[in-house]
C-alpha positions as CSV (number, residue, x, y, z in Angstrom):
1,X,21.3,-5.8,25.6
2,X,20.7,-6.1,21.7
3,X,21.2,-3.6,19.4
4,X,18.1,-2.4,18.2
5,X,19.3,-1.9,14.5
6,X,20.2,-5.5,14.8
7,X,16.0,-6.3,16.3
8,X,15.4,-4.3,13.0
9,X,17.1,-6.0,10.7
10,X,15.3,-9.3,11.7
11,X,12.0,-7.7,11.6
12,X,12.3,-6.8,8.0
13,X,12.7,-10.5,7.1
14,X,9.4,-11.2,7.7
15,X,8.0,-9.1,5.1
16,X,10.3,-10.8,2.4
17,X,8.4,-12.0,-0.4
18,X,9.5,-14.3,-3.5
19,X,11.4,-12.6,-6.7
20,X,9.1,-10.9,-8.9
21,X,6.5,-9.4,-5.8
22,X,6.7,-6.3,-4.3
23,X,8.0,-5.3,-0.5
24,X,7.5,-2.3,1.9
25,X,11.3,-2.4,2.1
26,X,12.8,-0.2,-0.4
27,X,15.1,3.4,-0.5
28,X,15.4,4.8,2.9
29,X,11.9,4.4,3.9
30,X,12.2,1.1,4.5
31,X,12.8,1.8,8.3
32,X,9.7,3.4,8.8
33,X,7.5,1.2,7.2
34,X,8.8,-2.0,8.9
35,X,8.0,0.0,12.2
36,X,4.5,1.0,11.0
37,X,4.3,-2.9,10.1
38,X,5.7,-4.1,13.9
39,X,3.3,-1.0,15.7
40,X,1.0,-3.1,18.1
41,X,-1.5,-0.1,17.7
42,X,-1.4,0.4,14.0
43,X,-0.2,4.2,13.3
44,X,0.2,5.1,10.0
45,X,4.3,5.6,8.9
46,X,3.4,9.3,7.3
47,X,3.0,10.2,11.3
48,X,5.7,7.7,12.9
49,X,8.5,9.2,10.0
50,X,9.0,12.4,12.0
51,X,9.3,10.3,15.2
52,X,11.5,8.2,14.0
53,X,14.0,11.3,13.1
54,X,13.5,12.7,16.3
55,X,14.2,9.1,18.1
56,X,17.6,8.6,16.2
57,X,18.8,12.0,16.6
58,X,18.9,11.2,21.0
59,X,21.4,8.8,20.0
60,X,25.0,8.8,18.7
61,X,25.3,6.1,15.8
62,X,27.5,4.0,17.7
63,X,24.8,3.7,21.1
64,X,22.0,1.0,21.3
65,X,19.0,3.0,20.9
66,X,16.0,2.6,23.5
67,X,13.7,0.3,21.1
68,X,11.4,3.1,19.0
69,X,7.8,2.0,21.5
70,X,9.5,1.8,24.6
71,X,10.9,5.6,23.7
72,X,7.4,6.7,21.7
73,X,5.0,5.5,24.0
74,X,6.5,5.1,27.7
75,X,9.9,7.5,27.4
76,X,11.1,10.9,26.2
77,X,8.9,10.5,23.0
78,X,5.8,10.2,24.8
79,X,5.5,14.3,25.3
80,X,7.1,15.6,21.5
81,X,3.4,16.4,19.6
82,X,3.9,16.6,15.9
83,X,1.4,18.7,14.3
84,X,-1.8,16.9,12.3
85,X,-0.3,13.7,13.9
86,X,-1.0,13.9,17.5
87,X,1.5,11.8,20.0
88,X,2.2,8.8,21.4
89,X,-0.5,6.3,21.4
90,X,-2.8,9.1,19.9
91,X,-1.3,9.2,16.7
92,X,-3.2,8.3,13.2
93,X,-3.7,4.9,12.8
94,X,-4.2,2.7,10.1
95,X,-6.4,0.4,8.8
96,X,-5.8,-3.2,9.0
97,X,-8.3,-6.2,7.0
98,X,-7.8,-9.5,8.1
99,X,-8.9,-12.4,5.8
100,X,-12.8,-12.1,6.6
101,X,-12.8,-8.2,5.9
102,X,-10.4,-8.2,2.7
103,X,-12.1,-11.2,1.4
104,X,-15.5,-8.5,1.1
105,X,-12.8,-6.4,-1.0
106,X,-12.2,-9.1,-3.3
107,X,-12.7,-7.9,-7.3
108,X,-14.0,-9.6,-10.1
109,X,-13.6,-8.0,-13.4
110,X,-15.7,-8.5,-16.8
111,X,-14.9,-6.7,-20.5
112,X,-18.5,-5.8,-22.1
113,X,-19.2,-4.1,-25.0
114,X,-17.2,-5.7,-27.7
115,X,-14.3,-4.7,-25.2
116,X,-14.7,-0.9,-24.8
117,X,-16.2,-1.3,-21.2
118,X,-14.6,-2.6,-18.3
119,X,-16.8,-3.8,-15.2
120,X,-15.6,-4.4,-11.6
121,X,-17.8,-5.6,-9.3
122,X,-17.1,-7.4,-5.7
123,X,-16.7,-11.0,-5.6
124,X,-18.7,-11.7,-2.8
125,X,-21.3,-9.7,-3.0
126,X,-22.1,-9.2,-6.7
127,X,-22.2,-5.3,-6.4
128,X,-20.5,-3.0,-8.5
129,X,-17.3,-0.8,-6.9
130,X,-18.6,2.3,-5.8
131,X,-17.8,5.7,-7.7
132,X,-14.9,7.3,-6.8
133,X,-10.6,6.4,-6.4
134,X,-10.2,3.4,-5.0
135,X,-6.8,1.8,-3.5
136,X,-5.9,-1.8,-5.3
137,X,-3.8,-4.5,-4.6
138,X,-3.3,-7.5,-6.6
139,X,-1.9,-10.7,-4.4
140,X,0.4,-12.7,-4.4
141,X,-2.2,-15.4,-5.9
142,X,-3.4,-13.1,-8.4
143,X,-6.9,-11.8,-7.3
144,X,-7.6,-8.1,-7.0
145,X,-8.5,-6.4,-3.9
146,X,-10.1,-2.5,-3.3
147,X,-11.8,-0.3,-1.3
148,X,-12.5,2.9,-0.7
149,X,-11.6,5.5,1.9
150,X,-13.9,5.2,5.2
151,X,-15.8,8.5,5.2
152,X,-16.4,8.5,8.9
153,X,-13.5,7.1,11.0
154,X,-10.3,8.7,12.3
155,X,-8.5,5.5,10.6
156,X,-6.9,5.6,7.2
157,X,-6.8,3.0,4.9
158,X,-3.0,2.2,3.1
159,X,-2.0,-0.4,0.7
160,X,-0.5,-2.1,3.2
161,X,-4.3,-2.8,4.8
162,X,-4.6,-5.3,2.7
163,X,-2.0,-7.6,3.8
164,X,-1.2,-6.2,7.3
165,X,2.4,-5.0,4.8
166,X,3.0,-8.3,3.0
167,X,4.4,-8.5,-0.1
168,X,1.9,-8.0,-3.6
169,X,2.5,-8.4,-7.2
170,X,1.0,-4.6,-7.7
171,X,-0.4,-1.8,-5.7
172,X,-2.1,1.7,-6.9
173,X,-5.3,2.8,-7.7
174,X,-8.3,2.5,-9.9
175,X,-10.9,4.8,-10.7
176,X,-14.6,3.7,-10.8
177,X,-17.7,5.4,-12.7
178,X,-21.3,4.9,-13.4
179,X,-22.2,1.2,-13.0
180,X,-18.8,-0.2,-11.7
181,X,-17.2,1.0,-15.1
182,X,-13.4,1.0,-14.8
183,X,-12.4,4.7,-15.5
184,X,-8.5,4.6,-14.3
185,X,-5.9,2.5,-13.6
186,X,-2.3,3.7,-12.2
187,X,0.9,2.4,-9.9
188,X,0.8,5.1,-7.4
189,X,1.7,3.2,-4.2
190,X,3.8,5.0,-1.5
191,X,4.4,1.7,0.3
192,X,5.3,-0.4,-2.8
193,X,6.4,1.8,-5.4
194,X,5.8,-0.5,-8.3
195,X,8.4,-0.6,-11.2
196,X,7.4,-0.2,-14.8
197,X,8.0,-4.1,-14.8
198,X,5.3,-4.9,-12.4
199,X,2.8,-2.5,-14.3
200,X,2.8,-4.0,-17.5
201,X,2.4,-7.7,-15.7
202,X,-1.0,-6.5,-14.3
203,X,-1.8,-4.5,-17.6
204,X,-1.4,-8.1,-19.4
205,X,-3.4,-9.6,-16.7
206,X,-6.6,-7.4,-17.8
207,X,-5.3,-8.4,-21.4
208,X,-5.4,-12.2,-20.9
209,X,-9.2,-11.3,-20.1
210,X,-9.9,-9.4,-22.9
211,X,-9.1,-5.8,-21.9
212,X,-7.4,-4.3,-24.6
213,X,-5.1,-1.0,-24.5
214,X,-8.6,1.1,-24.7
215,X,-10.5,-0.9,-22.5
216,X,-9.8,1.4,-19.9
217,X,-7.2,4.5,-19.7
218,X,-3.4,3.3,-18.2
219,X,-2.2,5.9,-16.4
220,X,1.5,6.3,-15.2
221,X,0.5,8.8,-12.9
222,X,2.8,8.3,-9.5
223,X,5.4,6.0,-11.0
224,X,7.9,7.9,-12.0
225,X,8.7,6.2,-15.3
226,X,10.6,7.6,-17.9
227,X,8.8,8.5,-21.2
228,X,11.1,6.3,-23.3
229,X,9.6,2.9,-21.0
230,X,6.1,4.4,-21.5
231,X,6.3,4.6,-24.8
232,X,7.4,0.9,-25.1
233,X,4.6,0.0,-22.1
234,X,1.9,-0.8,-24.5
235,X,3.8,-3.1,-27.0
């Protein structure tokens, strides 16, 4: 029998991406995110995390653990009940856009007004971003991607829907207003946790289109970056 921390540590290669991008694989929740990435049925990791501590703590650190499934859905898992999470096969689940669906979400941006207004509107349709916080990634390829919260639907939508937990060159989210007008901008990504470094890329990106620092406010809201690199952020 393999060791399933050995089945884990292959799995996380998959989601390797090239110096410079961002990965779900970071501090200690890297376990937990790679197993929301491998989940057949899509639960979210905020649910799976307490599952996870429960599942290791059946097994001395030295035993080959019952892979995580086989214990969450068909063994001794099955019947725990986490509350706001459900169990099992029950639990919150995420949402997941392949190519047709996040190509909807693609963004196109344009600076108006002598610069002091920026516009986002989806590529493919022409309309402008709806009011509201949006979540944002920005691919490997360099195009933008958003959406919004479902209203209505038991599924919740993660950075990580995107790109089904891929790597990304940035990830937070961006705050829309009257006619598509780009309110916001900040790094707060759970899954990604973008560096100051990967910020001020995507910051330049808007700049190389004509943004400017006022175009829009720049919000380090969520990254946890020290005052003395914000100060210099802008330069």
């Amino acid at each position: 029998m393999t060791n399933w921390l050995e089945q884990l540590e292959k799995m996380k290669k998959k989601y390797i991406g090239p110096e410079g991008s961002l990965t779900i694989m970071h501090d200690d929740a890297a376990t937990r995110h790679i197993l929301e990435a491998e989940d057949p049925l899509r639960r979210t990791s905020g649910c799976l995390r307490s599952y996870i501590s429960k599942w290791e703590k059946e097994y001395d650190a030295d035993d080959f653990l019952e892979p995580f499934f086989d214990w969450l859905d068909y063994g001794s898992g099955r019947s725990i009940v986490v509350k706001k999470c459900g169990s099992g096969k029950h639990l919150k689940q995420r949402i997941i856009f392949h190519n047709a669906k996040r190509n909807q979400t693609e963004v196109s941006f344009e600076v108006k007004e002598k610069g002091s207004f920026l516009k986002a509107s989806y590529s493919k349709s022409g309309k402008n971003l709806p009011k509201g916080d949006l979540l944002y990634v920005w691919s490997l390829d360099e195009k933008v991607y958003a959406a919004e919260e479902p209203k209505h639907s038991a599924k919740q939508l993660k950075h990580t829907s995107f790109f089904d937990s891929g790597p990304v060159l940035m990830a937070g989210m961006i705050r829309i207003g009257r006619k598509g007008q780009v309110l916001l901008i900040n790094p707060s990504s759970g899954h990604y946790k973008p560096d100051i470094e990967h910020f001020s890329r995507f910051y330049h990106y808007f700049l190389n289109q004509g943004a400017s620092q006022n175009t829009t406010e720049w919000d380090r809201g969520g990254g946890g970056y020290k005052d003395k690199d914000w100060a210099n952020f802008f330069e």
